[in-house]
C-alpha positions, 0 to 999 in steps of 0.5 A: 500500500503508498504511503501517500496519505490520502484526502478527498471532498464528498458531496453530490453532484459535485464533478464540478469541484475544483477542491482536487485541484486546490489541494494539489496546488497546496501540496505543490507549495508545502511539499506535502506527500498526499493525494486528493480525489472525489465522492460524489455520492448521494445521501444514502451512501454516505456513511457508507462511503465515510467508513470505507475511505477511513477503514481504507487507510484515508486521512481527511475528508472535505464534506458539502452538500447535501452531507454537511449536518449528517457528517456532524451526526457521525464524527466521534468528536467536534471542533468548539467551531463545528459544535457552534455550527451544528454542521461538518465541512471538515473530517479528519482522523485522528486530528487536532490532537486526537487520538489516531482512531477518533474521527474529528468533525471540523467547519472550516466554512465561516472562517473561509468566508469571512476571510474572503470578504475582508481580506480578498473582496475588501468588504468592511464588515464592521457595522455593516448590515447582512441579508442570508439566505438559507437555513441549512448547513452551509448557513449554520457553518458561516452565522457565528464567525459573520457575527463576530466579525463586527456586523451590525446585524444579520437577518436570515431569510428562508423558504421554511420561516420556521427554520429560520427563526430557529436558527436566530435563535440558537445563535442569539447570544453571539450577535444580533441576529434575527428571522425575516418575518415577510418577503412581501414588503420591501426593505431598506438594502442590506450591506451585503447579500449572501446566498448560502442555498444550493439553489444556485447548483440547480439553476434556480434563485433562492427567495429573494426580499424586494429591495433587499440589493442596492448600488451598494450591496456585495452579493455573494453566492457562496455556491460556484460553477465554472461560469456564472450562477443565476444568483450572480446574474441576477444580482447584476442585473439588480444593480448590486455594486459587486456580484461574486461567487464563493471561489474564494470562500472554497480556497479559504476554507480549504486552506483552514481544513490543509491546516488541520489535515497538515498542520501548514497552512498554505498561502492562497494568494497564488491558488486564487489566482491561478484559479480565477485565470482557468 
C-alpha cells in the first residue's frame, strides 16, 4: 500500500469541484506527500462511503452538500467551531490532537468566508448590515464567525420561516441576529447579500426580499460553477455594486481544513489566482 496519505471532498453532484485541484496546488507549495480525489455520492451512501475511505487507510475528508449536518451526526468528536455550527465541512482522523482512531468533525466554512470578504473582496464588515439566505448547513457553518466579525446585524431569510427563526435563535447570544418575518414588503438594502442555498447548483434563485440589493450591496453566492450562477446574474442585473461567487470562500476554507489535515497552512494568494485565470 503508498504511503501517500490520502484526502478527498464528498458531496453530490459535485464533478464540478475544483477542491482536487486546490489541494494539489497546496501540496505543490508545502511539499506535502498526499493525494486528493472525489465522492460524489448521494445521501444514502454516505456513511457508507465515510467508513470505507477511513477503514481504507484515508486521512481527511472535505464534506458539502447535501452531507454537511449528517457528517456532524457521525464524527466521534467536534471542533468548539463545528459544535457552534451544528454542521461538518471538515473530517479528519485522528486530528487536532486526537487520538489516531477518533474521527474529528471540523467547519472550516465561516472562517473561509469571512476571510474572503475582508481580506480578498475588501468588504468592511464592521457595522455593516447582512441579508442570508438559507437555513441549512452551509448557513449554520458561516452565522457565528459573520457575527463576530463586527456586523451590525444579520437577518436570515428562508423558504421554511420556521427554520429560520430557529436558527436566530440558537445563535442569539453571539450577535444580533434575527428571522425575516415577510418577503412581501420591501426593505431598506442590506450591506451585503449572501446566498448560502444550493439553489444556485440547480439553476434556480433562492427567495429573494424586494429591495433587499442596492448600488451598494456585495452579493455573494457562496455556491460556484465554472461560469456564472443565476444568483450572480441576477444580482447584476439588480444593480448590486459587486456580484461574486464563493471561489474564494472554497480556497479559504480549504486552506483552514490543509491546516488541520497538515498542520501548514498554505498561502492562497497564488491558488486564487491561478484559479480565477482557468
Amino acid at each position: 500500500m503508498s504511503s501517500t496519505d490520502r484526502y478527498a471532498v464528498i458531496g453530490e453532484h459535485i464533478a464540478h469541484s475544483r477542491s482536487p485541484q486546490i489541494h494539489a496546488l497546496f501540496a505543490k507549495a508545502t511539499g506535502q506527500d498526499m493525494q486528493y480525489g472525489l465522492l460524489d455520492v448521494p445521501p444514502e451512501r454516505f456513511e457508507g462511503a465515510v467508513n470505507e475511505f477511513f477503514g481504507d487507510g484515508g486521512r481527511g475528508l472535505n464534506v458539502t452538500v447535501p452531507h454537511k449536518q449528517a457528517a456532524l451526526r457521525i464524527a466521534d468528536a467536534l471542533t468548539p467551531r463545528a459544535r457552534r455550527a451544528g454542521a461538518v465541512n471538515t473530517l479528519a482522523r485522528g486530528g487536532a490532537g486526537t487520538a489516531s482512531d477518533v474521527l474529528l468533525g471540523d467547519n472550516t466554512d465561516g472562517a473561509g468566508l469571512v476571510r474572503d470578504l475582508s481580506i480578498n473582496l475588501g468588504c468592511m464588515l464592521q457595522g455593516a448590515r447582512a441579508l442570508l439566505l438559507g437555513a441549512g448547513g452551509a448557513a449554520r457553518g458561516i452565522i457565528a464567525p459573520l457575527l463576530e466579525s463586527g456586523l451590525a446585524e444579520l437577518v436570515i431569510c428562508n423558504r421554511h420561516a420556521d427554520r429560520a427563526q430557529q436558527l436566530a435563535l440558537e445563535f442569539r447570544e453571539v450577535g444580533q441576529i434575527s428571522a425575516l418575518s415577510s418577503a412581501g414588503k420591501d426593505f431598506r438594502p442590506y450591506d451585503l447579500l449572501i446566498n448560502a442555498t444550493s439553489a444556485s447548483l440547480n439553476g434556480e434563485l433562492p427567495l429573494i426580499p424586494p429591495g433587499a440589493v442596492g448600488r451598494d450591496t456585495l452579493c455573494y453566492d457562496c455556491a460556484y460553477l465554472d461560469r456564472d450562477t443565476i444568483f450572480v446574474r441576477w444580482a447584476r442585473e439588480a444593480g448590486a455594486a459587486r456580484a461574486v461567487m464563493g471561489l474564494g470562500m472554497l480556497i479559504e476554507q480549504a486552506a483552514e481544513s490543509f491546516l488541520l489535515w497538515r498542520g501548514v497552512r498554505p498561502d492562497t494568494a497564488p491558488v486564487l489566482k491561478a484559479l480565477a485565470k482557468s
